[in-house]
C-alpha positions as CSV (number, residue, x, y, z in Angstrom):
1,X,-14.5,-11.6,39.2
2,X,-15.5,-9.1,42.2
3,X,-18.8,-11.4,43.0
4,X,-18.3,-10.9,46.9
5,X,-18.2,-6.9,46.4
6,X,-21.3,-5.2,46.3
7,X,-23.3,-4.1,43.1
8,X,-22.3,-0.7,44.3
9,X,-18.7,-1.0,44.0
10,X,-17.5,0.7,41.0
11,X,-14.2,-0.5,38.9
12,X,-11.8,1.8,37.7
13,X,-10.4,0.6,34.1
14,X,-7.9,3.3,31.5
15,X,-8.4,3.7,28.3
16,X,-4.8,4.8,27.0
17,X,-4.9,7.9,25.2
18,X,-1.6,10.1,24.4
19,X,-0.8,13.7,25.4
20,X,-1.6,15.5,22.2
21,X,-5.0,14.0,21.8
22,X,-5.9,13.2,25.7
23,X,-9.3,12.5,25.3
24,X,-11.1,9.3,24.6
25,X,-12.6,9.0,20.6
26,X,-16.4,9.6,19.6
27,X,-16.9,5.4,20.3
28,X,-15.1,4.8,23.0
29,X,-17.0,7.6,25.1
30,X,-19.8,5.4,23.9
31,X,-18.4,2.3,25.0
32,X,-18.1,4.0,28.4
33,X,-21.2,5.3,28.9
34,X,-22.2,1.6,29.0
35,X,-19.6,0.3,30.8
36,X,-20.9,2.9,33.6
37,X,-23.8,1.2,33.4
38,X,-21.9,-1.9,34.7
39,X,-19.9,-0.3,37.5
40,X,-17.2,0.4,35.5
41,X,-16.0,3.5,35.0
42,X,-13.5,4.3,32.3
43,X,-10.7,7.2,32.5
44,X,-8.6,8.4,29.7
45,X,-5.4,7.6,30.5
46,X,-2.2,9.2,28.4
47,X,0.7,6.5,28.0
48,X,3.4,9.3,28.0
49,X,2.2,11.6,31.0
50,X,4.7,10.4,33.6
51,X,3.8,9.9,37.0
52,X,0.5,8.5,36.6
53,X,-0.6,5.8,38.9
54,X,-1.5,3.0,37.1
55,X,-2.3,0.4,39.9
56,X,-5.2,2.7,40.9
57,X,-7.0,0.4,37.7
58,X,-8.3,-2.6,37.3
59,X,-7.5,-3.1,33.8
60,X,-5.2,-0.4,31.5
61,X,-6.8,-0.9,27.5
62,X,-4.8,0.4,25.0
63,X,-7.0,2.5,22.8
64,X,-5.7,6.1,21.2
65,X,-2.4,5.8,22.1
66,X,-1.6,6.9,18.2
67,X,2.2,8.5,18.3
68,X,3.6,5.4,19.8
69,X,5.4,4.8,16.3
70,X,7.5,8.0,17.0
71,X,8.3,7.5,20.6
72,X,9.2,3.8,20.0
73,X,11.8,3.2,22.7
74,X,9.7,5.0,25.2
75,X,6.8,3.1,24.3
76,X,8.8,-0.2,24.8
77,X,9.8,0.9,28.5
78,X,5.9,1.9,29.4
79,X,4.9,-1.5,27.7
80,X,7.9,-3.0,30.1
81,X,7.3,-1.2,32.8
82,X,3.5,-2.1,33.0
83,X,4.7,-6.0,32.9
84,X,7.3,-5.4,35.9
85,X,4.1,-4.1,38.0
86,X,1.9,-7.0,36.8
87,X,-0.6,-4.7,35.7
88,X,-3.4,-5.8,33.4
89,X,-2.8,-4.9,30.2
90,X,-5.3,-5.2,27.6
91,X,-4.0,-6.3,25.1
92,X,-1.2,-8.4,26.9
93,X,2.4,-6.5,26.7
94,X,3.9,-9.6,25.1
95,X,1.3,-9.2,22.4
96,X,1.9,-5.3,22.0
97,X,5.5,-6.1,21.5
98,X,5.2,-8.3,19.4
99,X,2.5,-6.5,16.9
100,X,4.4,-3.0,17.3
101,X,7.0,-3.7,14.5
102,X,5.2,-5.1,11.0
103,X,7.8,-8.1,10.8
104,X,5.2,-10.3,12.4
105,X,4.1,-10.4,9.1
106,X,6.9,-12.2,7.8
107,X,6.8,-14.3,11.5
108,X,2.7,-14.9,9.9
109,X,4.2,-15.6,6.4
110,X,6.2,-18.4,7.2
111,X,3.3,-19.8,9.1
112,X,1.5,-20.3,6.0
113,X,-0.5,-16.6,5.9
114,X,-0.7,-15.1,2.8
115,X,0.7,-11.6,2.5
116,X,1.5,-9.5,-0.6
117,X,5.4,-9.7,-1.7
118,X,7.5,-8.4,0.7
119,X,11.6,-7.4,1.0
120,X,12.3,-6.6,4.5
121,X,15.1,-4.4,5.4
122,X,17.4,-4.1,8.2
123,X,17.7,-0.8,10.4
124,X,21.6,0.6,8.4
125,X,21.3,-1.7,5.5
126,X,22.4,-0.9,2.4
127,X,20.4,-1.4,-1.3
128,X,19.7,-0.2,-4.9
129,X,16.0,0.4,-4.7
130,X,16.0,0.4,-8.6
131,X,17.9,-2.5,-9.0
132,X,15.6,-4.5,-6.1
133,X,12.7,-4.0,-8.3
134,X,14.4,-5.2,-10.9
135,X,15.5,-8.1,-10.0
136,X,11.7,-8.5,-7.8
137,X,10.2,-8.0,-11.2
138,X,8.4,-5.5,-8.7
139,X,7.0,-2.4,-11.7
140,X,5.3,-0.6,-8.4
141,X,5.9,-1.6,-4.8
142,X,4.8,0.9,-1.2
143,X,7.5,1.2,1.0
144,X,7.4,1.7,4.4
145,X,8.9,1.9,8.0
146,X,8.2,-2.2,9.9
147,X,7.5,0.1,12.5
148,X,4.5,2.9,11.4
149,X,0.6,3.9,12.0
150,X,-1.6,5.4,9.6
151,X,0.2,5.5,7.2
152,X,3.3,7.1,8.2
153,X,6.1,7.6,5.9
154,X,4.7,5.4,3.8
155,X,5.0,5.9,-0.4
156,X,4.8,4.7,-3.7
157,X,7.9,4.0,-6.1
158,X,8.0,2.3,-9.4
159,X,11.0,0.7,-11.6
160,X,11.2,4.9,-13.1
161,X,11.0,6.5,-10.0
162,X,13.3,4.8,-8.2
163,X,16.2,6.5,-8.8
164,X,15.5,9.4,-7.7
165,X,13.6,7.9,-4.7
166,X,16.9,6.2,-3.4
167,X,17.5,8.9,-0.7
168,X,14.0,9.0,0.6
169,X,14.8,5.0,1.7
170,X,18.5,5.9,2.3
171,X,17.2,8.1,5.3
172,X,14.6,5.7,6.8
173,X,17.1,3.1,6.4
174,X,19.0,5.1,9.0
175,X,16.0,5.3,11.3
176,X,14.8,2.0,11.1
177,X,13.8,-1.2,9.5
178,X,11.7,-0.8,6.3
179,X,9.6,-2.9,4.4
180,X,9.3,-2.8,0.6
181,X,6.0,-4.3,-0.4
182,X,4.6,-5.0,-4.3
183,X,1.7,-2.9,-5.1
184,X,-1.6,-4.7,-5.4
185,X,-3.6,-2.6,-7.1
186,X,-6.8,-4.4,-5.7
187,X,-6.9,-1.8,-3.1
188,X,-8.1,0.7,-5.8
189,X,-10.3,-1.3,-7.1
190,X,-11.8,-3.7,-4.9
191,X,-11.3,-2.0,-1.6
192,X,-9.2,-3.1,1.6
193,X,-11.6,-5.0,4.2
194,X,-11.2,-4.5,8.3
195,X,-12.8,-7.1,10.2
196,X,-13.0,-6.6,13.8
197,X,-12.6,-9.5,16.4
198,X,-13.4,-9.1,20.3
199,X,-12.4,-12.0,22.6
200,X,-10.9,-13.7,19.3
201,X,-14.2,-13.9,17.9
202,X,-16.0,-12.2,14.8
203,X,-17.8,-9.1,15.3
204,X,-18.0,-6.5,12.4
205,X,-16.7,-5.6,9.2
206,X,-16.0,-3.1,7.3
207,X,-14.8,-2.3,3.3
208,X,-12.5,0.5,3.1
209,X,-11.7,2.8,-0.1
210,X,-9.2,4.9,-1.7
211,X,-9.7,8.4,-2.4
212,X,-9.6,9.0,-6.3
213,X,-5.6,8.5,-7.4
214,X,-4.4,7.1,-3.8
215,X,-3.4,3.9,-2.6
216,X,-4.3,4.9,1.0
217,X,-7.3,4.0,2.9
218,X,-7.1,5.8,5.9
219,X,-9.5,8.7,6.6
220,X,-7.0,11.3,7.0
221,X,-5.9,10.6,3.3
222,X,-9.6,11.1,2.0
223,X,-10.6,7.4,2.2
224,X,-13.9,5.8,3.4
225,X,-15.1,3.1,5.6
226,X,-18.5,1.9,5.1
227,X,-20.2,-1.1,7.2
228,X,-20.2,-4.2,4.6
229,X,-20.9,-7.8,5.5
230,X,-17.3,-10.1,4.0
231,X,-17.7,-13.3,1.8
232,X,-17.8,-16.2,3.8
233,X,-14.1,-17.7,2.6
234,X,-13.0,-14.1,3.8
235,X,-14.3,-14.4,7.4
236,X,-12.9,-17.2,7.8
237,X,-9.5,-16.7,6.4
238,X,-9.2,-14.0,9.6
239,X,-10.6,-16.4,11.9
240,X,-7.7,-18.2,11.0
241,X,-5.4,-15.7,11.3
242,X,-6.2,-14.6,14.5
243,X,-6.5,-18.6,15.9
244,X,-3.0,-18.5,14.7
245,X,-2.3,-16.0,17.0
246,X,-2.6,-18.6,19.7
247,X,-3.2,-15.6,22.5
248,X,-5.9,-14.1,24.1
249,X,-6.7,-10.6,22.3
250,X,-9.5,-8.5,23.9
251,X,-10.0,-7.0,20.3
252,X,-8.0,-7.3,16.7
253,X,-8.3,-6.3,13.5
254,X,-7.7,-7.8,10.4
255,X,-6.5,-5.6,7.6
256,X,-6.5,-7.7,3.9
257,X,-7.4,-7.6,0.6
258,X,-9.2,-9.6,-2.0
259,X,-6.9,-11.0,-5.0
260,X,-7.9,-13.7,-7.3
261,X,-10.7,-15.1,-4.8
262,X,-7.1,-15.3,-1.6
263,X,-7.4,-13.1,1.3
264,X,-4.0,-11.4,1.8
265,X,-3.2,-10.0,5.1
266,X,-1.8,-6.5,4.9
267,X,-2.3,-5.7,8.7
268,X,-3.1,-7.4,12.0
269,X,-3.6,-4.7,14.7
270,X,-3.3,-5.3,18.1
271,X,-2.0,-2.4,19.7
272,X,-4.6,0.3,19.1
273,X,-6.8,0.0,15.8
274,X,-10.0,2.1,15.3
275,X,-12.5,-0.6,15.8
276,X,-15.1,1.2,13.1
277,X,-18.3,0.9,15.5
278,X,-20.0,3.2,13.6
279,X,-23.4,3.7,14.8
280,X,-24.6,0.6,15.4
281,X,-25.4,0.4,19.0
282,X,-24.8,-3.5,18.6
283,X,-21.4,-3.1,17.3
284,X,-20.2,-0.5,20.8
285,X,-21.9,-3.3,22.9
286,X,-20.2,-6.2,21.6
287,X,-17.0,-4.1,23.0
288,X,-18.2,-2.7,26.2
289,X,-19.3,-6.3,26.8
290,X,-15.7,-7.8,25.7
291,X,-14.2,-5.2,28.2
292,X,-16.8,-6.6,31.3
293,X,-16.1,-9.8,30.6
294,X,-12.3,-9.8,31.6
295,X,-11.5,-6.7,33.7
């Protein structure tokens, strides 16, 4: 692309960042500084700043773009709005729709991906969360919104909490769709691994942990993320998820966990994971290098 322009000309690309948090992360200001290095220059970009002029880029990457969850209609115009005007979307808006609400995992499911027990709920639906784990046989499940981000609104309930945790669900049942998903406790003790693909092909991985008495990984809840190389049967497990995919996806990550020598898939994220680069120079090339290679 752009082989007729000079090796002056400079491209203009977005990384999509939101309002409250406009600039770009601690890795992708790395993965611009070698992108400048390519005659690309990256700009943070907020999704939810109106009047911005998106066809002044090249390419618009979704990257930071973390409060989509609460803004979900607007979200779904922006998304929209960027297909009506053709604009390059990284990665493609019919994948972003698609990935925003956690029911592709049921869509993944009945494609033959393993995924830990799930009861899917219906935005207004009505159910006895005690008598569901009941009759599920479920003694601890996590329940949370289908359409969330780190870890938002999400909680554990047992078969002798449930009762009282009835109007917890009877209120996100109002708001939304819900998932109700059995506990694997593997998560404490084993760890939940992310392994990072760019152009649909294997780049990184890394094994996440719990804080001490939690069930969630994500930094903000005192979990950890350390560089770890996956068994072989797990690598290719998410190769296969993400050939399942059957799309193009500048970057994805595969979110799963180890149980009786299966890889479960607990997330795929393709709207704007933390890629975990770390400092490993390698790791932030492999991106910027993904990114030059199709804007």
């Amino acid at each position: 692309m752009c082989k007729h322009l000079p090796d002056t000309y400079m491209r203009e690309i977005a990384f999509v960042t939101y309002s409250d948090s406009p600039k770009l992360t601690a890795d992708d200001t790395r993965v611009a500084s070698l992108l400048s290095q390519r005659n690309i220059q990256v700009e943070a970009v907020c999704w939810d700043t109106p009047h911005t002029d998106w066809e002044q880029f090249e390419g618009i990457v979704l990257r930071s773009c973390w409060n989509y969850h609460l803004y979900v209609s607007e979200f779904k115009s922006w998304i929209e709005q960027m297909a009506k005007q053709n604009r390059r979307l990284f990665n493609s808006s019919q994948v972003i729709a698609w990935n925003m609400d956690k029911t592709y995992l049921e869509v993944l499911s009945l494609a033959g991906i393993p995924i830990p027990p799930t009861h899917w709920l219906k935005k207004g639906e009505v159910v006895n969360l005690q008598s569901l784990l009941a009759e599920k046989n479920w003694q601890k499940v996590v329940v949370k919104p289908t359409v969330s981000a780190s870890a938002y609104q999400t909680w554990l309930t047992s078969i002798e909490t449930a009762l009282q945790d009835q109007p917890r669900l009877d209120v996100m049942l109002n708001a939304g769709g819900v998932m109700i998903q059995a506990f694997i406790e593997e998560v404490q003790t084993k760890g939940e691994w992310s392994l990072i693909f760019f152009n649909n092909r294997f780049s990184h991985a890394v094994l996440k942990r719990t804080r001490t008495n939690d069930f969630r990984v994500q930094q903000e809840y005192g979990g950890t993320a350390a560089a770890c190389t996956p068994p072989d049967f797990i690598r290719k497990q998410a190769q296969h998820i993400i050939d399942t995919i059957g799309q193009p996806l500048l970057y994805a990550r595969v979110d799963g966990i180890e149980v009786n020598g299966a890889f479960l898939l607990m997330e795929l994220e393709l709207v704007e994971p933390a890629l975990f680069l770390g400092e490993t120079t390698e790791n932030v090339m492999a991106f910027a290098e993904a990114i030059a290679s199709v804007v």
